[in-house]
C-alpha positions as CSV (number, residue, x, y, z in Angstrom):
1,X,11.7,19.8,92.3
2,X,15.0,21.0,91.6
3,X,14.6,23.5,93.6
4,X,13.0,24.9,97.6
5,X,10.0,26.9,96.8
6,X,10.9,29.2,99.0
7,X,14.4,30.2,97.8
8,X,14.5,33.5,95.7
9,X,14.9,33.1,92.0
10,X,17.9,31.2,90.6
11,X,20.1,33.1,87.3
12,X,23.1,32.0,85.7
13,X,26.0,33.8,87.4
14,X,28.8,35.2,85.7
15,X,31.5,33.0,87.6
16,X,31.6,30.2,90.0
17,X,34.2,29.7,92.6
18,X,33.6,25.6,93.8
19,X,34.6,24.1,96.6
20,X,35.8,20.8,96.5
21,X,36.2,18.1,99.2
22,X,32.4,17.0,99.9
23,X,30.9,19.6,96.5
24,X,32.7,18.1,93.7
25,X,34.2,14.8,95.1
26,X,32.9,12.5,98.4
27,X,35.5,12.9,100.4
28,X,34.2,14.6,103.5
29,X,34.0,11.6,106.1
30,X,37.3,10.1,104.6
31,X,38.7,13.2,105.9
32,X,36.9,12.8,109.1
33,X,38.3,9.4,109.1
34,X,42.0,10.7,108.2
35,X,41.9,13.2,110.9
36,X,40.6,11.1,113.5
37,X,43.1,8.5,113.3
38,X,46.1,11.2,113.2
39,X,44.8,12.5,116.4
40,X,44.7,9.1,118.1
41,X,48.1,8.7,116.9
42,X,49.4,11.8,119.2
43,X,47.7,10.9,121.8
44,X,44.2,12.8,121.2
45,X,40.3,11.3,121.8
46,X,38.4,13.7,119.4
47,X,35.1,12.3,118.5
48,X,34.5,12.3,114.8
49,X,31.5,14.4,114.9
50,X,33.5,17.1,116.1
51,X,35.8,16.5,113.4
52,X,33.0,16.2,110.6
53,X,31.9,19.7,111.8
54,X,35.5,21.2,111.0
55,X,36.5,19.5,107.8
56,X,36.3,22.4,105.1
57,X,38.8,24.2,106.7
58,X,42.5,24.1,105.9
59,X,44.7,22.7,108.8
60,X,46.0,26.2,110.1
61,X,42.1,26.4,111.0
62,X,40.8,23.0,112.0
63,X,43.9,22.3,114.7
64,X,42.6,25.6,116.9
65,X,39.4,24.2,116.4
66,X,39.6,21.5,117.6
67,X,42.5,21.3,120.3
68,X,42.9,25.1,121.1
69,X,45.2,27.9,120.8
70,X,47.0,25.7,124.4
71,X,47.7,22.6,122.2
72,X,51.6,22.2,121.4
73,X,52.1,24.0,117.9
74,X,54.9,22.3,118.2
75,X,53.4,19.1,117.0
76,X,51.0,20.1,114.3
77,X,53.3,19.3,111.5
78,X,52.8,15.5,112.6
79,X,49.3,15.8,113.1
80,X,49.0,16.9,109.6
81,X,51.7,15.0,107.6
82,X,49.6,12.2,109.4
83,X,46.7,12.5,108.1
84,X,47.9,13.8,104.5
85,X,49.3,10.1,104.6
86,X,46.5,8.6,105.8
87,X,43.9,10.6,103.5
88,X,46.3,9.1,100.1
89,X,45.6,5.8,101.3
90,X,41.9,6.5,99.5
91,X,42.8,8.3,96.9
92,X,42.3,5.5,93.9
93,X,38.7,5.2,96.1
94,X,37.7,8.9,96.0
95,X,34.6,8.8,93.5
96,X,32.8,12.5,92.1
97,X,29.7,13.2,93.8
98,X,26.3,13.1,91.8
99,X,27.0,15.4,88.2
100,X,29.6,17.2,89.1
101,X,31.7,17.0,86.2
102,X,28.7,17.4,84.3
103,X,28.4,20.5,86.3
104,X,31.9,22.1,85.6
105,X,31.3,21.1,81.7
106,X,28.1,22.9,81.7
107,X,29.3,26.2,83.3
108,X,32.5,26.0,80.8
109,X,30.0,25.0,78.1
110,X,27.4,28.6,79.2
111,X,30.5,30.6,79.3
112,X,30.6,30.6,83.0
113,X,34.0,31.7,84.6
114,X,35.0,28.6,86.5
115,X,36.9,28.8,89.9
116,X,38.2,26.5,92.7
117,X,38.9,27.4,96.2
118,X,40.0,24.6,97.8
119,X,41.9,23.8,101.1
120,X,43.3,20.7,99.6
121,X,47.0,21.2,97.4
122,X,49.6,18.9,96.5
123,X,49.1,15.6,95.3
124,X,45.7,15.6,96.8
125,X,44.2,18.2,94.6
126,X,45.9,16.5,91.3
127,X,44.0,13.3,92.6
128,X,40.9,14.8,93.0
129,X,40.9,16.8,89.9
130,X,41.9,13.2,88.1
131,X,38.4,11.8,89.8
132,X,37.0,14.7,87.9
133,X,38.6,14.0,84.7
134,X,40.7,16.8,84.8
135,X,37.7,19.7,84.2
136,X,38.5,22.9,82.7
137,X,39.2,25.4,85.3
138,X,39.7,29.1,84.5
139,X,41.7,29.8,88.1
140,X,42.7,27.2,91.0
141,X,43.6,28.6,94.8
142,X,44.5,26.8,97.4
143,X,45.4,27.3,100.9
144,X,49.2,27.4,99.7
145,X,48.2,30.9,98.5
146,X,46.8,32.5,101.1
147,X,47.7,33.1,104.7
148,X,44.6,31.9,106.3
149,X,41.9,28.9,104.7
150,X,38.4,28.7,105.0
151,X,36.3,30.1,106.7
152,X,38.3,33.1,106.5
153,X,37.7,34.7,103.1
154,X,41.0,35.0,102.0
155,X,41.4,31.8,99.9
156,X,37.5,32.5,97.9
157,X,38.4,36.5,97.3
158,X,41.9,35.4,95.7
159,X,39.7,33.2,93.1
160,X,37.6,35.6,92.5
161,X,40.2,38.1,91.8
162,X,42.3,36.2,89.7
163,X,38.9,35.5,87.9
164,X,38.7,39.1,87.0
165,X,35.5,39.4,88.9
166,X,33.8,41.1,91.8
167,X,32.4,39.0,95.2
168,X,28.4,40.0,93.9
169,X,29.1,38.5,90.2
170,X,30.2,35.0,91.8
171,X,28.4,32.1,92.9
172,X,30.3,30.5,95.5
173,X,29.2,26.7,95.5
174,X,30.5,25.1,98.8
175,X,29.4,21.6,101.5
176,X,29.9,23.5,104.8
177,X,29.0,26.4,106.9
178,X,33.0,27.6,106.3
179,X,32.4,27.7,102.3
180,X,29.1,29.9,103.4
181,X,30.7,31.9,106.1
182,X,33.1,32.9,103.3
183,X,31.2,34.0,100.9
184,X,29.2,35.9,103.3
185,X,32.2,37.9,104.3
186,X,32.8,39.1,100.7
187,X,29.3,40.2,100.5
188,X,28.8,36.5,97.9
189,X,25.8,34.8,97.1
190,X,26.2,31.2,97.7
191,X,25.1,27.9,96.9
192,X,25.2,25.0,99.7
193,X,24.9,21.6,99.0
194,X,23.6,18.9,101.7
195,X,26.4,15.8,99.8
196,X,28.8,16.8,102.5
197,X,27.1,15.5,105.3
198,X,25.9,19.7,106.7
199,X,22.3,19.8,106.7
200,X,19.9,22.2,105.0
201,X,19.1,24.1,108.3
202,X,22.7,24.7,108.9
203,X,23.7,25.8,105.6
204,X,21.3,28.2,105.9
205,X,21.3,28.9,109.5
206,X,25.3,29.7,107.8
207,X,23.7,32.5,105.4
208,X,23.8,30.2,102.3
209,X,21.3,32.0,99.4
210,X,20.2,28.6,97.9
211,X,20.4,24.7,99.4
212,X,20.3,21.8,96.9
213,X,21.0,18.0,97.6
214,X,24.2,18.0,95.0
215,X,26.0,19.2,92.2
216,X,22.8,17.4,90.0
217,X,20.4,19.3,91.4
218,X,22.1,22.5,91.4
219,X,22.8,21.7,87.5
220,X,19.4,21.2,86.8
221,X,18.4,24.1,88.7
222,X,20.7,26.6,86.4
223,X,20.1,24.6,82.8
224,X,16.1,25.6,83.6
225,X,16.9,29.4,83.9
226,X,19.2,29.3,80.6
227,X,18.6,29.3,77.5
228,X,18.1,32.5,75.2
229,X,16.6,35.6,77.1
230,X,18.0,34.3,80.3
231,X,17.4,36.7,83.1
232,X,21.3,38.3,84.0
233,X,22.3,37.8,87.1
234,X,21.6,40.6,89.8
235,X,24.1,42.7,90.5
């Protein structure tokens, strides 16, 4: 089954704003990884389940999170430039996670207005975008246009503006609770996917209006209601 019995009906939306560390590309514990050594480096013990639970959001979230609004701010510019080394180290490693470019070419191919919202910029997100062949993309955000990342809304409600959308004509496809928690906010349905490492419970636990294992399932799961006659998507 390509889909939980007990999740409401599936359409094809009009637009999709993805995610991509741990949706579109398995990078989620290399991040973990990445993070967890730049914290031992100044001098922090985090344990790197803590750290798994915050990757998704953008640095300006994630060093709060995990060290407090008492840490030295001071020192955050390290603690990133740390692990934006370290996480480069993997970058000719980085593989796509199960269909997703197959994914992005089918929404592009169904006339679907494609998105990305991603807390990754730089060199990382040209990278990643190379592991995915370069896709076509109708908008890319990242957290270099917005004040706030994930899970504050910010960063998914600039995508889907620049996508000449509105929040209930988007899918929002994301790996964490912060990708959910985001879409919620706008009012979104959403799409989590279990290939980052969150579970099913706590995606939707998170709000999340559908769970599927990957990008493959959630692919097959929108090529069976397409087609001619396809049922529009709610509004």
């Amino acid at each position: 089954m390509s889909q939980v019995s007990d999740q409401p009906p599936l359409r094809v939306p009009v637009g999709v704003v993805f995610d991509l560390d741990g949706t579109l590309v398995d990078t989620t514990y290399i991040h973990t990884l990445a993070w967890w050594q730049a914290f031992q480096l100044s001098g922090h013990v985090v344990p790197m389940a803590s750290l798994h639970r915050a990757v998704g959001m953008g640095s300006d979230q994630l060093l709060p999170h995990i060290l407090g609004d008492s840490r030295d701010e001071r020192r955050d510019d390290d603690l990133v430039k740390a692990h934006d080394v370290l996480f480069a180290t993997w970058h000719e490693r980085v593989e796509e996670l199960p269909g997703a470019a197959h994914l992005l070419s089918w929404c592009h191919h169904q006339g679907v207005t494609v998105g990305l919202a991603s807390s990754s910029g730089g060199r990382d997100l040209e990278a990643m975008l190379g592991v995915l062949e370069h896709p076509d993309l109708d908008v890319v955000v990242t957290s270099d246009d917005v004040h706030q990342s994930k899970p504050d809304p910010g960063l998914v409600l600039l995508a889907i503006e620049r996508m000449g959308l509105r929040p209930k004509e988007v899918l929002v496809v994301g790996d964490t609770v912060w990708d959910i928690q985001a879409a919620q906010a706008l009012g979104a349905r959403s799409a989590g996917l279990e290939c980052g490492g969150t579970s099913e419970a706590e995606l939707r636990a998170a709000g999340a209006t559908w769970v599927f294992r990957d990008p493959e399932r959630l692919c097959q799961a929108l090529a069976e209601v397409s087609g001619p006659g396809r049922e529009a998507w709610p509004a």
